[in-house]
N, CA, C, O and CB atoms as a CASP TS submission, in Angstrom:
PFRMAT TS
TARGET T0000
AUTHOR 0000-0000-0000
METHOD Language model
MODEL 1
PARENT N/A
ATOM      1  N   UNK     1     -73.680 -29.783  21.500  1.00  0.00           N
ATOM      2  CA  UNK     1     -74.488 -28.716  20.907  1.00  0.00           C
ATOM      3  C   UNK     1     -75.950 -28.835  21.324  1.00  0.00           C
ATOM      4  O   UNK     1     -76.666 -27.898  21.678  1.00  0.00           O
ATOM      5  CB  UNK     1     -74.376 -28.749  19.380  1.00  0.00           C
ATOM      6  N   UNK     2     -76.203 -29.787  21.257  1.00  0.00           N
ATOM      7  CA  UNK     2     -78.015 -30.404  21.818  1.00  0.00           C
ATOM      8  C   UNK     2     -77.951 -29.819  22.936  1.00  0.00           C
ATOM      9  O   UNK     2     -78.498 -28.718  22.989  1.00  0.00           O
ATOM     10  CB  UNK     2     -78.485 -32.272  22.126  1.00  0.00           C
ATOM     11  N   UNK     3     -77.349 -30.289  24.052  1.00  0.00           N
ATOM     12  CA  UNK     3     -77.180 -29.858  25.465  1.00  0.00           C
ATOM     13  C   UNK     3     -77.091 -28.448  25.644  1.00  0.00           C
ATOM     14  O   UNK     3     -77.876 -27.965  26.459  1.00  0.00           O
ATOM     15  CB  UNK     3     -76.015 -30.432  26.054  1.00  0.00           C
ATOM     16  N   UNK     4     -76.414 -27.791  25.138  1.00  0.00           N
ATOM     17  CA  UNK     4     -76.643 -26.145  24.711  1.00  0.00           C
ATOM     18  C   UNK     4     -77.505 -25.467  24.664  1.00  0.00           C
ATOM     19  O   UNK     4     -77.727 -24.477  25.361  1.00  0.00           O
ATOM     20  CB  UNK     4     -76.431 -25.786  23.758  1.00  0.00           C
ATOM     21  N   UNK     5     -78.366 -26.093  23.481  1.00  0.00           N
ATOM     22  CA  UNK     5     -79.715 -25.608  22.691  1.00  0.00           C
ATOM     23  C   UNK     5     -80.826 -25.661  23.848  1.00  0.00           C
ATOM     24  O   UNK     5     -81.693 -24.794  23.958  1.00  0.00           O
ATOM     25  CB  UNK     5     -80.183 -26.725  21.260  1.00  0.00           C
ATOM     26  N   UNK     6     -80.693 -26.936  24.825  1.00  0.00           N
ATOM     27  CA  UNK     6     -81.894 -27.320  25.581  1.00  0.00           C
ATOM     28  C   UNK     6     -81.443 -26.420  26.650  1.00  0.00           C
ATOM     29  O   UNK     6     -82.295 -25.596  26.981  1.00  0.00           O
ATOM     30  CB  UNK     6     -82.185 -28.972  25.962  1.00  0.00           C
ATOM     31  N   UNK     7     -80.483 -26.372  27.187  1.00  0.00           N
ATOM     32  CA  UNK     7     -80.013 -24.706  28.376  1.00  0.00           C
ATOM     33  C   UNK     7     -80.585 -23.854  28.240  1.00  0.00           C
ATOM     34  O   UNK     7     -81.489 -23.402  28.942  1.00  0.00           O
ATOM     35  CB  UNK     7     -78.715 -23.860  28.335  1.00  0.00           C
ATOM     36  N   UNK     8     -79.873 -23.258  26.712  1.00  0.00           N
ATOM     37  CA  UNK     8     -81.149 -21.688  25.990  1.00  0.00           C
ATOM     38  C   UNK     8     -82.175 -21.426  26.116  1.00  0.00           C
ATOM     39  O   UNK     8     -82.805 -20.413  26.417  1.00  0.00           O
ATOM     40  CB  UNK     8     -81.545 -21.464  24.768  1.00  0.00           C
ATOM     41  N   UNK     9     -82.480 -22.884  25.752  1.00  0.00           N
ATOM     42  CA  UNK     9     -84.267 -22.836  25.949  1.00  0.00           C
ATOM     43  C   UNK     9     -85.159 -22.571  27.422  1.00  0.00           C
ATOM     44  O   UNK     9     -86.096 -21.812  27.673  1.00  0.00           O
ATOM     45  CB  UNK     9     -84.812 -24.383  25.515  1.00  0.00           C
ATOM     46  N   UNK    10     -84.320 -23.680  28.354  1.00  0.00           N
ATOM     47  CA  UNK    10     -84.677 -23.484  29.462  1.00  0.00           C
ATOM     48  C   UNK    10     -84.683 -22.097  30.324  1.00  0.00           C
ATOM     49  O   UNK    10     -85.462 -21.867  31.248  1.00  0.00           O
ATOM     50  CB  UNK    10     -84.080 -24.297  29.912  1.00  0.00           C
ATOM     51  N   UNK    11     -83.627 -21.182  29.829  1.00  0.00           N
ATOM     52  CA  UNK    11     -83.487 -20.321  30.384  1.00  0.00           C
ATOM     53  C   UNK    11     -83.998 -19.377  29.831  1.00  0.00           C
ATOM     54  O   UNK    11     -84.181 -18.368  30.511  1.00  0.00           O
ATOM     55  CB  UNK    11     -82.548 -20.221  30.666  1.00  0.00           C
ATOM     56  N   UNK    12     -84.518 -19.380  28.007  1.00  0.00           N
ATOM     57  CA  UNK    12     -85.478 -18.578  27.752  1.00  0.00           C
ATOM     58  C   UNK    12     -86.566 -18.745  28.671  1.00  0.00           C
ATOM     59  O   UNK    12     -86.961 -17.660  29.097  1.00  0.00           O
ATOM     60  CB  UNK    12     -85.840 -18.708  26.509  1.00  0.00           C
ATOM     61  N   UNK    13     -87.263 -19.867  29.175  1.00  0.00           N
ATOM     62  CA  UNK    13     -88.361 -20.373  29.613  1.00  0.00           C
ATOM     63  C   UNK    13     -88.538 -19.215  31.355  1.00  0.00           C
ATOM     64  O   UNK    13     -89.480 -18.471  31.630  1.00  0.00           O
ATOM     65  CB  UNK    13     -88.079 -22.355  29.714  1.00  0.00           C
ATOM     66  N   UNK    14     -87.695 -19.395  31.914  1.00  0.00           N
ATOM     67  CA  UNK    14     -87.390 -19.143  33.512  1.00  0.00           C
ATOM     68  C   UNK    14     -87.435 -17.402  32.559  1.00  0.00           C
ATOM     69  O   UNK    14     -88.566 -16.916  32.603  1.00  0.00           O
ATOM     70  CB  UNK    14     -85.431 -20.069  34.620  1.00  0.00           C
ATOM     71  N   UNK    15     -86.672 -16.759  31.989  1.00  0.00           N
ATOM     72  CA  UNK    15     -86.424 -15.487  31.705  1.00  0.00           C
ATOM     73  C   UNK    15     -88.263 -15.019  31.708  1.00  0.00           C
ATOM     74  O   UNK    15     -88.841 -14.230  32.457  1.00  0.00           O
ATOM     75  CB  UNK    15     -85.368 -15.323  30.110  1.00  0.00           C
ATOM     76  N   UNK    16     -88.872 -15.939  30.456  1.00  0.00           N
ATOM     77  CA  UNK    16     -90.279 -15.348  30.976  1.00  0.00           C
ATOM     78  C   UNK    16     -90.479 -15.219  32.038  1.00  0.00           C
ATOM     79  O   UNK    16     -90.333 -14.112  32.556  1.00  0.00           O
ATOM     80  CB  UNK    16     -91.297 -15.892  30.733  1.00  0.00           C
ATOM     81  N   UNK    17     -90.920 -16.395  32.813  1.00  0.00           N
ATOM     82  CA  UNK    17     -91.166 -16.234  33.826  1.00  0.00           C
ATOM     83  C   UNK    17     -90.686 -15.221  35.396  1.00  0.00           C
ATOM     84  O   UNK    17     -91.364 -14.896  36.371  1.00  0.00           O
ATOM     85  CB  UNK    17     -91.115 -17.200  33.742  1.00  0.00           C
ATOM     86  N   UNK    18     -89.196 -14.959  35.030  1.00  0.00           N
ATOM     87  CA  UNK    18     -89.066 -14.037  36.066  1.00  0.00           C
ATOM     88  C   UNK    18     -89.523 -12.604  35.162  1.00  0.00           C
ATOM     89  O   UNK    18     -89.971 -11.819  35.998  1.00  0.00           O
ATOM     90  CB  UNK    18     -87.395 -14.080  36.789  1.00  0.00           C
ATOM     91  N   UNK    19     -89.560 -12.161  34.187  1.00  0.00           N
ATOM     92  CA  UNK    19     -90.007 -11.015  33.920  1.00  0.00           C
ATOM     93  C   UNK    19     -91.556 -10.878  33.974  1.00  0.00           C
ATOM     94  O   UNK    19     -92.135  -9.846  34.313  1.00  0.00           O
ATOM     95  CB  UNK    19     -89.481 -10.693  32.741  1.00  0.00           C
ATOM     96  N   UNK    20     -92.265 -12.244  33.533  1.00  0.00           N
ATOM     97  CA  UNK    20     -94.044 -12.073  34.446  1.00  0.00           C
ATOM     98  C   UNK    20     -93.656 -11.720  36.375  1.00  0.00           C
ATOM     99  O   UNK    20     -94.178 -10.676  36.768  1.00  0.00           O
ATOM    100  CB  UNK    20     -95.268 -14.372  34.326  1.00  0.00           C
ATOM    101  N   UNK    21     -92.944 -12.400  37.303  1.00  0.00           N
ATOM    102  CA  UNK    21     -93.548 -12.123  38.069  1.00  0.00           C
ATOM    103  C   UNK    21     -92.759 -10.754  38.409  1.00  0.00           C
ATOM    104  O   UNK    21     -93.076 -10.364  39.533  1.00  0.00           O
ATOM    105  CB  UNK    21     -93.762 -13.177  38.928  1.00  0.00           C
ATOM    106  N   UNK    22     -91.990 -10.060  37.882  1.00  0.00           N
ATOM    107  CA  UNK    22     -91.580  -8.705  38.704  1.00  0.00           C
ATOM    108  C   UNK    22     -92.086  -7.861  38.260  1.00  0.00           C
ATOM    109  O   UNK    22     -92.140  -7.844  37.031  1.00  0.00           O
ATOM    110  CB  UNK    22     -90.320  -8.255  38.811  1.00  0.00           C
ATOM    111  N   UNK    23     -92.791  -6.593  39.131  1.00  0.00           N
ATOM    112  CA  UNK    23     -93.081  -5.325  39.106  1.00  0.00           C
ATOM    113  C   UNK    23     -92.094  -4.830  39.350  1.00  0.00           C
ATOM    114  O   UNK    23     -92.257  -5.074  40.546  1.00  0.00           O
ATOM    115  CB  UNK    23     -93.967  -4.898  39.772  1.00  0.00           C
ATOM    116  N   UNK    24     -91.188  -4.344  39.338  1.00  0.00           N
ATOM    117  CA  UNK    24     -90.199  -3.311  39.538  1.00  0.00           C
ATOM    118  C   UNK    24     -88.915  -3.421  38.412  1.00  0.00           C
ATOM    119  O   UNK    24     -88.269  -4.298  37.838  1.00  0.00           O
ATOM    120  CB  UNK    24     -89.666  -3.464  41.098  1.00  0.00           C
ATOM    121  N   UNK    25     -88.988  -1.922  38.488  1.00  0.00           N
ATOM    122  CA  UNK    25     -88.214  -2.178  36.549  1.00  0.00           C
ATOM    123  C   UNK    25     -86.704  -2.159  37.006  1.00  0.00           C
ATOM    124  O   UNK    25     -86.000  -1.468  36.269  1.00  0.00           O
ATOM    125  CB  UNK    25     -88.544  -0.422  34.966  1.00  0.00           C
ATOM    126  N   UNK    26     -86.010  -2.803  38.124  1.00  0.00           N
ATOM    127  CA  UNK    26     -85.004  -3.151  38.038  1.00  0.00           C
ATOM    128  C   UNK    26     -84.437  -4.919  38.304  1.00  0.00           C
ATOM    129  O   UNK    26     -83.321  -5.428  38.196  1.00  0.00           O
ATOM    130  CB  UNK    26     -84.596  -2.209  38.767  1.00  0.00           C
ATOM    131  N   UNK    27     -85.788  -5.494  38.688  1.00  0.00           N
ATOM    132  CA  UNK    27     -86.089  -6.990  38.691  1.00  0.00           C
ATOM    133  C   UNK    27     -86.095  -6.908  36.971  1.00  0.00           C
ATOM    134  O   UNK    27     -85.157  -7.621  36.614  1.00  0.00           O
ATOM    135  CB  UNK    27     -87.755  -7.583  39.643  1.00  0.00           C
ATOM    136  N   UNK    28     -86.550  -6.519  36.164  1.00  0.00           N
ATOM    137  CA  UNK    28     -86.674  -6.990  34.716  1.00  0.00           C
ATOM    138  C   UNK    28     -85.505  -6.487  34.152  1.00  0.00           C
ATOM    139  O   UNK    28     -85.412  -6.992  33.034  1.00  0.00           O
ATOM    140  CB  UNK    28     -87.954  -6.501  33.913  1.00  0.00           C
ATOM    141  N   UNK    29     -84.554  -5.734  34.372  1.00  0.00           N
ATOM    142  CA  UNK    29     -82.991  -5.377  34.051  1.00  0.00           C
ATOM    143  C   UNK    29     -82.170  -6.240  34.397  1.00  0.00           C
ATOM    144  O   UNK    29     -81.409  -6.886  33.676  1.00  0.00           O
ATOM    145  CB  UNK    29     -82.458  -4.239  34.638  1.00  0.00           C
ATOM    146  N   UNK    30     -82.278  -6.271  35.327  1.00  0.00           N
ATOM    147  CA  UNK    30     -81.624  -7.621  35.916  1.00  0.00           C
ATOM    148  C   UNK    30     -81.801  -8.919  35.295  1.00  0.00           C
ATOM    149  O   UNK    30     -80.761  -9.277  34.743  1.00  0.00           O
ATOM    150  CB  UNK    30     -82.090  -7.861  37.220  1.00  0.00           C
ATOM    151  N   UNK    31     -82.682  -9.689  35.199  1.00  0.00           N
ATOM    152  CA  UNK    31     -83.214 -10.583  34.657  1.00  0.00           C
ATOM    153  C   UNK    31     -82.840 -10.603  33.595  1.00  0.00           C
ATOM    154  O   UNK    31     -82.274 -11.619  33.192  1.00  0.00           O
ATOM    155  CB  UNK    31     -84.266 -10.633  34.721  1.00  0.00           C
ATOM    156  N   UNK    32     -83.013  -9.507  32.765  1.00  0.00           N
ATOM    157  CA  UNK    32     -82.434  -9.242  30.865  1.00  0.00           C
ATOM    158  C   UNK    32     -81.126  -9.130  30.492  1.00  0.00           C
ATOM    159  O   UNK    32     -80.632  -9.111  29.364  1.00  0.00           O
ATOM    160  CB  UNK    32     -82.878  -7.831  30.152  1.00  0.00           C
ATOM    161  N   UNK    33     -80.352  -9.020  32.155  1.00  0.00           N
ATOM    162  CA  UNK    33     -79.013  -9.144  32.006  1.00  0.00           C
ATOM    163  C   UNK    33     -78.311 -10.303  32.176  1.00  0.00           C
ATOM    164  O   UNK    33     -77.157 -10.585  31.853  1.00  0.00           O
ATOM    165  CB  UNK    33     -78.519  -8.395  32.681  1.00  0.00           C
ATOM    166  N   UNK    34     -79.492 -11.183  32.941  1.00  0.00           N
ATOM    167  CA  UNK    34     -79.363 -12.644  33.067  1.00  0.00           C
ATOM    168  C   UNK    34     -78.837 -13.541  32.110  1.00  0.00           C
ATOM    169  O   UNK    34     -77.894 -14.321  31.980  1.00  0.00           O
ATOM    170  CB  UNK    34     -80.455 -13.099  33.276  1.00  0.00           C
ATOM    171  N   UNK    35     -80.256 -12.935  31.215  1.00  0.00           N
ATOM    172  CA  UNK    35     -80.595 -13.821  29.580  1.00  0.00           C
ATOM    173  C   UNK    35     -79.492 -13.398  28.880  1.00  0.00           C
ATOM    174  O   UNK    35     -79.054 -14.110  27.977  1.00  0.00           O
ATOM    175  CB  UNK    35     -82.149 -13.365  28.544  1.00  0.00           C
ATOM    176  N   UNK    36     -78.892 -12.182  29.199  1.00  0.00           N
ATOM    177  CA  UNK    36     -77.381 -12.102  28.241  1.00  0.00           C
ATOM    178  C   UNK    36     -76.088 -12.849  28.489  1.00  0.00           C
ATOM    179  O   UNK    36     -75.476 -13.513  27.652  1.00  0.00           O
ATOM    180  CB  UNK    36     -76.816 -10.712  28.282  1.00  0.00           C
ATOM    181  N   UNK    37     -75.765 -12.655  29.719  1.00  0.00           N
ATOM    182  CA  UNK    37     -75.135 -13.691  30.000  1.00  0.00           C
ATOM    183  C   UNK    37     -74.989 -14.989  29.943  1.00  0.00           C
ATOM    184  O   UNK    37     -73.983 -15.699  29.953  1.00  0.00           O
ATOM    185  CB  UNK    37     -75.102 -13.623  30.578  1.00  0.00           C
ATOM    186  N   UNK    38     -76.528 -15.305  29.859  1.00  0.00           N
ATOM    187  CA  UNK    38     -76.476 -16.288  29.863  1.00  0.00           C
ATOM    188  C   UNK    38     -76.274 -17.400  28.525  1.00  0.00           C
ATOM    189  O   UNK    38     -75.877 -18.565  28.508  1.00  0.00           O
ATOM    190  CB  UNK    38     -77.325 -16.285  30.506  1.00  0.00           C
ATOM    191  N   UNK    39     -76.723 -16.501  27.463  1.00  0.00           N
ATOM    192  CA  UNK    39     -76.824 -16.775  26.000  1.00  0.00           C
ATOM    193  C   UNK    39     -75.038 -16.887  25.672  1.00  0.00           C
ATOM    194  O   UNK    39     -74.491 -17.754  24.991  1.00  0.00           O
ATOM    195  CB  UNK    39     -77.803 -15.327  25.055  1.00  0.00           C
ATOM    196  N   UNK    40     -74.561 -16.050  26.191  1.00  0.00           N
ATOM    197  CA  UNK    40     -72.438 -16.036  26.300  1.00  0.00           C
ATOM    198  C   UNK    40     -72.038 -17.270  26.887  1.00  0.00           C
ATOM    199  O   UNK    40     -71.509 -18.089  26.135  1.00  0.00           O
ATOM    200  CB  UNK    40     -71.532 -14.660  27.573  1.00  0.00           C
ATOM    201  N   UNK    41     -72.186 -17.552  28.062  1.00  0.00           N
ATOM    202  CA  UNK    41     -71.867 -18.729  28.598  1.00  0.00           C
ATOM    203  C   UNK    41     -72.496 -19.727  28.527  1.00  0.00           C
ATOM    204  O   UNK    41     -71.758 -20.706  28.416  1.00  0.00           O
ATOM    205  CB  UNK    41     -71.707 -18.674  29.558  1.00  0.00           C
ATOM    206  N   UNK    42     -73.704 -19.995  28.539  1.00  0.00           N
ATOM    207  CA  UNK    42     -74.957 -20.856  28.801  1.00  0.00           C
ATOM    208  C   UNK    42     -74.289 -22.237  29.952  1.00  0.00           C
ATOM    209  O   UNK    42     -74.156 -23.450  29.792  1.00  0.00           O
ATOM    210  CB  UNK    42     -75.663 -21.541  26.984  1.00  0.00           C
ATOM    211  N   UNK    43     -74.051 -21.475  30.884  1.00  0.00           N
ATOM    212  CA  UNK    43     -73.444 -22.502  31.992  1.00  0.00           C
ATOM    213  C   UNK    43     -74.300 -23.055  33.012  1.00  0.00           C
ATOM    214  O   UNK    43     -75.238 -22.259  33.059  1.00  0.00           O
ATOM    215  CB  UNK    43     -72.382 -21.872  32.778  1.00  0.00           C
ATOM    216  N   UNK    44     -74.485 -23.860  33.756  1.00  0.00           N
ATOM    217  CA  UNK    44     -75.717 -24.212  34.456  1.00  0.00           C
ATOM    218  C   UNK    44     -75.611 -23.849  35.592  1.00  0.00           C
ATOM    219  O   UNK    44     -76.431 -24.142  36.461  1.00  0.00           O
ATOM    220  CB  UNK    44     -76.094 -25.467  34.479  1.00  0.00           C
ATOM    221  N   UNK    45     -74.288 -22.949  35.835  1.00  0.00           N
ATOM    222  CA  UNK    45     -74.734 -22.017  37.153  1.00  0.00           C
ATOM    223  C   UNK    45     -75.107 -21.088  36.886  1.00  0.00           C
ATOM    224  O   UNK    45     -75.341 -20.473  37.926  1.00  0.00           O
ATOM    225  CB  UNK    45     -73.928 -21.635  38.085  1.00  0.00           C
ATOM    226  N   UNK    46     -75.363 -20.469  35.969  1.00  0.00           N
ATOM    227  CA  UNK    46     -76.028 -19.291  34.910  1.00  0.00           C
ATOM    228  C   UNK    46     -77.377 -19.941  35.593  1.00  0.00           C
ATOM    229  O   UNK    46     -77.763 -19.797  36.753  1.00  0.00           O
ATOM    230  CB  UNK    46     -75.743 -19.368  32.760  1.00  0.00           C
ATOM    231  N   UNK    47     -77.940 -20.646  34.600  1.00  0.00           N
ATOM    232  CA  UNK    47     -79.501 -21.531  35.323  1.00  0.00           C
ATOM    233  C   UNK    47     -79.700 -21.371  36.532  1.00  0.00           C
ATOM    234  O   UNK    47     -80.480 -20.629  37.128  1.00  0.00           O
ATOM    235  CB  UNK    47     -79.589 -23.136  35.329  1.00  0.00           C
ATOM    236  N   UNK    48     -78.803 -22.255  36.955  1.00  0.00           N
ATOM    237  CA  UNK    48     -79.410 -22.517  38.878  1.00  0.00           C
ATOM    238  C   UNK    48     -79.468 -20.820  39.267  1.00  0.00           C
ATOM    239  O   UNK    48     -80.597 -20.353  39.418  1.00  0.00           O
ATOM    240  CB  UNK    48     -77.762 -23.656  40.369  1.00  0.00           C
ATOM    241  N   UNK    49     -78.549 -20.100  39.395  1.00  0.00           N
ATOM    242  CA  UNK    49     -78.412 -18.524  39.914  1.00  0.00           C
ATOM    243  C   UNK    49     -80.264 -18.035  39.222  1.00  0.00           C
ATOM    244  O   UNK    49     -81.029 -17.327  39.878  1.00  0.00           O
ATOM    245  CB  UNK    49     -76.551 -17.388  38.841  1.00  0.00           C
ATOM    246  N   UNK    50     -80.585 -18.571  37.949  1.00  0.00           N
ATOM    247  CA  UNK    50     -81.321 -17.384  37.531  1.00  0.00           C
ATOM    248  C   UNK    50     -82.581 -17.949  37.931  1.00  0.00           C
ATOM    249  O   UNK    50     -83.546 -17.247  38.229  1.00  0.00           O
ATOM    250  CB  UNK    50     -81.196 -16.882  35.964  1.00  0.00           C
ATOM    251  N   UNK    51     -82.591 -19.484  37.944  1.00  0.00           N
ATOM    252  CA  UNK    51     -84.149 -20.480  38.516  1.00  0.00           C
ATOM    253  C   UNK    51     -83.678 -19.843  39.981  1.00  0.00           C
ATOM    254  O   UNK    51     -84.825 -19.996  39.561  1.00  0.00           O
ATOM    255  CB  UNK    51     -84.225 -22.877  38.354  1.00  0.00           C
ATOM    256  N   UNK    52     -83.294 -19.378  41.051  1.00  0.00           N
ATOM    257  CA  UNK    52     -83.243 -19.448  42.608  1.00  0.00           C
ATOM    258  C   UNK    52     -83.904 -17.841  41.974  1.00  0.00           C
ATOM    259  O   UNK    52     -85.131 -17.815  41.879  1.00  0.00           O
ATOM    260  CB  UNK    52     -81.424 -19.776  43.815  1.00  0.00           C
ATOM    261  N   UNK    53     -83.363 -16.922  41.675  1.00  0.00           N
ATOM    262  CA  UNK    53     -83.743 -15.688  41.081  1.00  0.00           C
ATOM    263  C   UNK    53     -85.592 -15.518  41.087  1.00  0.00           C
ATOM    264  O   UNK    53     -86.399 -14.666  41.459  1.00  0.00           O
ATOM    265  CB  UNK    53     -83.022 -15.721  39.448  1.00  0.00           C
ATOM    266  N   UNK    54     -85.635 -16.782  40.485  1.00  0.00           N
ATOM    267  CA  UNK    54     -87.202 -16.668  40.160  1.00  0.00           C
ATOM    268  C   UNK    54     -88.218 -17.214  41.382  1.00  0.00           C
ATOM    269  O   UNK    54     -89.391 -17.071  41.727  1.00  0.00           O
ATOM    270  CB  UNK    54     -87.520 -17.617  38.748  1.00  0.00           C
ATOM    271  N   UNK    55     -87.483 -17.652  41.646  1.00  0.00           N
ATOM    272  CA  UNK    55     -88.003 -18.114  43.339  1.00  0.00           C
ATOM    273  C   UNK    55     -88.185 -17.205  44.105  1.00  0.00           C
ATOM    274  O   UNK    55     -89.334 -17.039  44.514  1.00  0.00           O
ATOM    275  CB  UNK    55     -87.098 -18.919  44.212  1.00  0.00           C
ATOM    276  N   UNK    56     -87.096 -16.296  44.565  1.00  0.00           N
ATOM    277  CA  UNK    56     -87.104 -15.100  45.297  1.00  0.00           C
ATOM    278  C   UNK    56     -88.551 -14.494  44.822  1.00  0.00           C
ATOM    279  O   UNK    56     -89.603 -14.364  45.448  1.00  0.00           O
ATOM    280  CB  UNK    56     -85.735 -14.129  44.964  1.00  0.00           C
ATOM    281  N   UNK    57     -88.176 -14.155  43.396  1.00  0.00           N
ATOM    282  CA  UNK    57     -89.439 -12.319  43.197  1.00  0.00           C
ATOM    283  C   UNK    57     -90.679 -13.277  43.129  1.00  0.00           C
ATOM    284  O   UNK    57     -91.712 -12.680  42.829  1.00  0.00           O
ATOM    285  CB  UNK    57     -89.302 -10.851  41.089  1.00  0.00           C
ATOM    286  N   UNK    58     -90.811 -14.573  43.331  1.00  0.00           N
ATOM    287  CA  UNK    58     -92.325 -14.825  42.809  1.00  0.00           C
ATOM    288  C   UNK    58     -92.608 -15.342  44.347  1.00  0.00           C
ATOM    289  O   UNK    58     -93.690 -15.921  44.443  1.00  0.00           O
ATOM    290  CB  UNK    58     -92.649 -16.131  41.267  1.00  0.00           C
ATOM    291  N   UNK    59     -91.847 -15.249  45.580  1.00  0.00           N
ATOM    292  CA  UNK    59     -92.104 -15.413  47.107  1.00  0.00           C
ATOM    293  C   UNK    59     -92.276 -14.222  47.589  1.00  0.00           C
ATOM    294  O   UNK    59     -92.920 -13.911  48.590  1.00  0.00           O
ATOM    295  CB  UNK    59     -91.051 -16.069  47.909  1.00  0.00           C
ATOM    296  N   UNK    60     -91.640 -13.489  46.804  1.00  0.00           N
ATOM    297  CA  UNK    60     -91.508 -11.764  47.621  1.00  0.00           C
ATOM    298  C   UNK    60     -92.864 -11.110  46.958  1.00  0.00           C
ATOM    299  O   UNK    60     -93.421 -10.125  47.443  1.00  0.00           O
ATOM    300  CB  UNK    60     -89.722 -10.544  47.031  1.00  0.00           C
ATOM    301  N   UNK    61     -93.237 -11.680  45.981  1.00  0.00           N
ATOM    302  CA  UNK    61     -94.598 -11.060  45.459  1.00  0.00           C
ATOM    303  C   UNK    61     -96.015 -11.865  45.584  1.00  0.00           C
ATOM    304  O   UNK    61     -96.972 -11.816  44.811  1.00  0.00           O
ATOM    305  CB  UNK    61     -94.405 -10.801  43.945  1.00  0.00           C
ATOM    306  N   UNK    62     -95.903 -12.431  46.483  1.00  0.00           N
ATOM    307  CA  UNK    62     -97.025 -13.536  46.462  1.00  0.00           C
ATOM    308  C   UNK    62     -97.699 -13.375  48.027  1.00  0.00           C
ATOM    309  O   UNK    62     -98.474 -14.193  48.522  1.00  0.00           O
ATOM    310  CB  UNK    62     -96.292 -15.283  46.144  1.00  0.00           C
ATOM    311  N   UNK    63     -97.280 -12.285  48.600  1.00  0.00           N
ATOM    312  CA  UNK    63     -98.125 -11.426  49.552  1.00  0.00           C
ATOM    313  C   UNK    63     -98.692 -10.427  49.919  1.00  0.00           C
ATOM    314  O   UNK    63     -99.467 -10.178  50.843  1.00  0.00           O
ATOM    315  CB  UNK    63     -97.928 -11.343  50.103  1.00  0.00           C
ATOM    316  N   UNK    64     -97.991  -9.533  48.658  1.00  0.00           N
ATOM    317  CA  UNK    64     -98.702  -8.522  47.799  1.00  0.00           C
ATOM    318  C   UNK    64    -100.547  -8.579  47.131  1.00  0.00           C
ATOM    319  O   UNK    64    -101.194  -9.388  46.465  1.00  0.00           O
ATOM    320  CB  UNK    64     -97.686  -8.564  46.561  1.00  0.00           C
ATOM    321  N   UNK    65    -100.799  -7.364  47.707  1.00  0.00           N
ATOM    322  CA  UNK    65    -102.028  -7.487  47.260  1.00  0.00           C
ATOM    323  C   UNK    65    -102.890  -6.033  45.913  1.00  0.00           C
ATOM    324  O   UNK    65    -104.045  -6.174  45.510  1.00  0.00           O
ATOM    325  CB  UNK    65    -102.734  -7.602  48.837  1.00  0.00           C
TER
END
């Protein structure tokens, strides 16, 4: 159950964070569909898929001006 709780959290944590870095309102749908899933399963390929997720939009937006 501990191990659970600390997943949730983590992936509340990353959920901020990919919804700060996307401008486009289908990066934040996505993402919110993440956090649902992910709250159902809370599996740690749920995580890894949604931390690589956050990698992408915050590389793809970090040459944007």
């Amino acid at each position: 159950m501990i191990w659970l709780e600390k997943q949730n959290f983590r992936l509340l944590l990353l959920y901020i964070k990919v919804s700060n870095h996307s401008l486009e309102k289908d990066n934040i749908i996505f993402s919110e569909w993440f956090l649902i899933l992910s709250s159902i399963f809370s599996s740690p390929v749920v995580f890894y898929f949604l931390q690589n997720r956050s990698k992408r939009i915050k590389s793809k937006g970090e040459g944007d001006v």
